[in-house]
C-alpha positions as CSV (number, residue, x, y, z in Angstrom):
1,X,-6.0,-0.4,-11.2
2,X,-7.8,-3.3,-11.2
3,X,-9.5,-4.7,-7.9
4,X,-9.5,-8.5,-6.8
5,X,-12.2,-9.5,-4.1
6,X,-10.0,-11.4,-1.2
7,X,-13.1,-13.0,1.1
8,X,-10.7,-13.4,3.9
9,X,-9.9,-9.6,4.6
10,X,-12.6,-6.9,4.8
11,X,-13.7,-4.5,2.4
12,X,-11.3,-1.7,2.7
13,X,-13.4,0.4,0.1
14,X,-15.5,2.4,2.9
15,X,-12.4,2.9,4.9
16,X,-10.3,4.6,1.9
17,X,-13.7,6.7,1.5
18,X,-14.0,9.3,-1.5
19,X,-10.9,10.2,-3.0
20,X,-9.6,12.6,-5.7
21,X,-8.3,12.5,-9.2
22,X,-4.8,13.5,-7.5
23,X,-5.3,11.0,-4.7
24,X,-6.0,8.1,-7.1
25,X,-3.0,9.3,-9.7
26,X,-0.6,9.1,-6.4
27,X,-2.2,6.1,-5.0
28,X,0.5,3.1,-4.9
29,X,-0.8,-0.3,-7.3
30,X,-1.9,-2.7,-4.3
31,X,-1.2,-6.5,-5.3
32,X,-2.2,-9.3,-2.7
33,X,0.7,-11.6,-2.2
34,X,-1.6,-14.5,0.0
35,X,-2.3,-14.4,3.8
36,X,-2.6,-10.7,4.5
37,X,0.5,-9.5,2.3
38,X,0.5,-6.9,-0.2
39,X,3.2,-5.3,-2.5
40,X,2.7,-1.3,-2.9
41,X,3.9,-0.3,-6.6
42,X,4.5,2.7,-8.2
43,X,2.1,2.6,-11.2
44,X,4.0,5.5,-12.8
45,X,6.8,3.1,-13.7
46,X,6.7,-0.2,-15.9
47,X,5.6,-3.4,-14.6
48,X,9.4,-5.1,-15.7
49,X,10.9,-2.1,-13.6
50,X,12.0,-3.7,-10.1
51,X,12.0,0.1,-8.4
52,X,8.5,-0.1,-8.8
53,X,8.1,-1.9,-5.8
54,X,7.3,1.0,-2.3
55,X,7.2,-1.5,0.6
56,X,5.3,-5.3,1.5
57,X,2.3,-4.2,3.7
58,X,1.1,-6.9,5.7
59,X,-2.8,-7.0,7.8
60,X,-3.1,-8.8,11.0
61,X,-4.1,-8.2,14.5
62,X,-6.0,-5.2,14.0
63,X,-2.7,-3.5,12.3
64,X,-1.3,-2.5,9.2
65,X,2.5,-3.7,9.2
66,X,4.8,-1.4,6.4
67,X,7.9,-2.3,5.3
68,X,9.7,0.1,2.4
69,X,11.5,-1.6,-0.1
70,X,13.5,1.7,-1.3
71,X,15.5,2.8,2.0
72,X,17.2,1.7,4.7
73,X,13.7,2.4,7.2
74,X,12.6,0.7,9.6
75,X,8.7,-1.3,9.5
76,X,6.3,0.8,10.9
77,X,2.7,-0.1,11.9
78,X,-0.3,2.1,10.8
79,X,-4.0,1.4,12.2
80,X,-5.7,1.3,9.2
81,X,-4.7,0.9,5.6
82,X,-5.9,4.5,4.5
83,X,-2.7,5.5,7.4
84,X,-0.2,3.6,6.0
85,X,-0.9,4.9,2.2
86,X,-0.7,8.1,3.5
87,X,2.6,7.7,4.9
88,X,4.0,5.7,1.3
89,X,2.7,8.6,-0.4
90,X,4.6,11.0,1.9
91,X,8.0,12.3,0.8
92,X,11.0,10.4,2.2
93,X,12.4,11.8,5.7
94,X,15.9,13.7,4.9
């Protein structure tokens, strides 16, 4: 995964910490869309596969904004990013 240097959001390295070999392999692809907006993607799947988009996160006021792309849920707001990854990387409610 390859990281891009956005000046107008903070460094979110220190929040995410140290993380695993497991943590990374289940880690969602992160790809800045402009103003805040992100696209979480499965990296297990090809880049021409259009299920490999999770949910559109978007930063502002102090919040983490997640909106799945695969089911019917609802947006949910996370206070930090390391949160809402957590909860993409969690398995689907029944």
């Amino acid at each position: 995964m390859s990281s891009t240097f956005v000046p107008h959001l903070p460094d979110l390295r220190p929040e995410l910490g140290e993380a695993t070999a497991e943590e990374v392999d289940a880690a969602p692809e992160l790809i800045w869309v402009g103003d805040g907006g992100w696209v979480a993607c499965d990296p297990a799947l090809p880049r021409s596969d259009p299920r490999r988009v999770i949910a559109y996160l978007e930063c502002k006021d102090h919040q983490v904004y997640v909106l799945p792309v695969r089911s019917r849920s609802v947006a949910r707001s996370y206070e930090t990013l390391r949160e809402a990854l957590e909860a993409l990387r969690a398995p689907a409610p029944v």
